[in-house]
C-alpha positions, 0 to 999 in steps of 0.5 A: 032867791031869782037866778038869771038864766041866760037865753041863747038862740040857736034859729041861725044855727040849729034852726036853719038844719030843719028839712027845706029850709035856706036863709040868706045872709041878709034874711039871717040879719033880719032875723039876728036884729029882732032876736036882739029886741026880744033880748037874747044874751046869745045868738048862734049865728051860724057855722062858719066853716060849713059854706061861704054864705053861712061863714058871710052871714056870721061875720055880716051879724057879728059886724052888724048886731048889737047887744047880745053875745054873737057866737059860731059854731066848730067841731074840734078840728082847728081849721072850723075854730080858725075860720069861726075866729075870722068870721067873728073877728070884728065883734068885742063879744063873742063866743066860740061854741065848739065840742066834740061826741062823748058818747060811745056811739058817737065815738065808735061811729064817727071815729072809727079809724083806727088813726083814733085808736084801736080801743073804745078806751084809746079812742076816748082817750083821743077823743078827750084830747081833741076836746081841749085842744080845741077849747084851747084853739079857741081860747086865742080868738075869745075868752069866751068858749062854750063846749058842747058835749055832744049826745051827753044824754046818751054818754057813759057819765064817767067819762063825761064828767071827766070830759067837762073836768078837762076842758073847764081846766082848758079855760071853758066858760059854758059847757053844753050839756046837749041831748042830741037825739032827743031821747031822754026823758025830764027825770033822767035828764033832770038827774043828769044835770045834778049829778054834773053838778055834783061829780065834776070837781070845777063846774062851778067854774061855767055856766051849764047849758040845755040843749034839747032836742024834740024827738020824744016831744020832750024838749021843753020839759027836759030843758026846764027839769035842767034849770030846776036842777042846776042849769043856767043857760037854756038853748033852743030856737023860735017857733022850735024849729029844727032838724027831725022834730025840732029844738026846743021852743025858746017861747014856750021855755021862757013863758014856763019861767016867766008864769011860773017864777015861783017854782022855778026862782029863776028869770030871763031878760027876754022882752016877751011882748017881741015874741010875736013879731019874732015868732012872725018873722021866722015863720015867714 
């Protein structure tokens, strides 16, 4: 049988962090209205607590756009999820993107102060902490809350599974399952995705989500080795626009899904015959 797999467009967001480039609030809304024609279930509107103009923009889409889910992004501070609730406020559906680093990079690197912990096990442990109590946090704006678990492709996958174990108990609906820095290849992020499914206890409880990123020129192959192993949310931008090498093509995901269906047993809901008016618009 065919699996719906949800499209969440992260061009406002993720997209925007590629070298030079600015959109305004109003060229964002331009681009979040054709996103809703081509059909996305999602769109990342922005960061709200990253500057006034991205917080405008957000709350601008969210007020404006019909159709898909409008979502900001947070880090697990309150003060981000608290903004991100304001920016959001006045739309029914929407969604709150938040997480955290779990890998031990990632936690020894921007958690060094020994205010986390003197240990990596202390600072993992604070670091799991956070995590919930942001997913809580943003659990009193809306009851749909997407947890990123930032650099995951890198993380010790232990903890990891313990992570999303938590903060799916913490009321998670989707949790992203991002590969931050590019580095995974399709076989090792495939596996990474089915052993998820496997070793965390709630999971099916969310939906898991793809997040990848270009560094290796694999972001397409290991988004679909994700939906082949379990994943039903792909995450990615127009064009493949994104910081360093990109995200993924969002085009090139749903055409591999759409042209392949008998492999994938999956679909989405995009309208393709938008993609070229899209692709346009972003570009110019």
């Amino acid at each position: 049988m065919s699996e719906k797999i949800f499209v969440f467009d992260t061009t406002l967001r993720d997209g925007e962090q590629a070298a030079g480039t600015r959109l305004e609030p109003k060229e964002k809304l331009k681009i979040a209205t054709q996103l809703a024609r081509l059909g996305v279930d999602v769109i990342e509107a922005g960061f709200p607590c990253s500057s006034p103009k991205d917080f405008e923009a957000v709350k601008l889409i969210a007020e404006e756009v019909q159709g898909p889910i409008i979502c900001g992004l947070t880090r697990a501070i309150k003060a981000d999820i608290d903004t991100c609730g304001k920016a959001l406020a006045k739309n029914s559906n929407s969604r709150i993107h938040t997480g955290i680093g779990v890998s031990n990079i990632h936690i020894a690197g921007k958690f060094r102060d020994d205010k986390y912990g003197k240990t990596l096990g202390e600072k993992q442990a604070k670091t799991l902490e956070m995590a919930v109590e942001a997913v809580k946090c943003a659990k009193g704006y809306t009851n749909d809350v997407e947890f990123y678990a930032e650099d995951a492709g890198r993380a010790d996958r232990d903890y990891l599974f313990e992570v999303l174990h938590a903060v799916i108990e913490a009321g998670a609906t989707v949790v992203n399952i991002p590969d931050t820095t590019g580095y995974t290849i399709p076989e090792q992020f495939g596996s990474l995705i089915r052993d998820v499914r496997s070793h965390v206890p709630n999971i099916k409880d969310a939906i898991i989500s793809v997040h990848c990123h270009d560094d290796l020129g694999m972001a397409v192959a290991n988004t679909l080795a994700g939906v082949v192993n379990g994943a039903r949310q792909v995450e990615g931008t127009i064009n493949g626009i994104g910081e360093r090498a990109g995200n993924a093509a969002l085009e090139e995901v749903v055409m591999a899904l759409r042209t392949r269906q008998d492999f994938f047993k999956a679909y989405t809901e995009i309208e393709v015959r938008e993609f070229y008016r899209t692709s346009r618009m972003v570009a110019d």
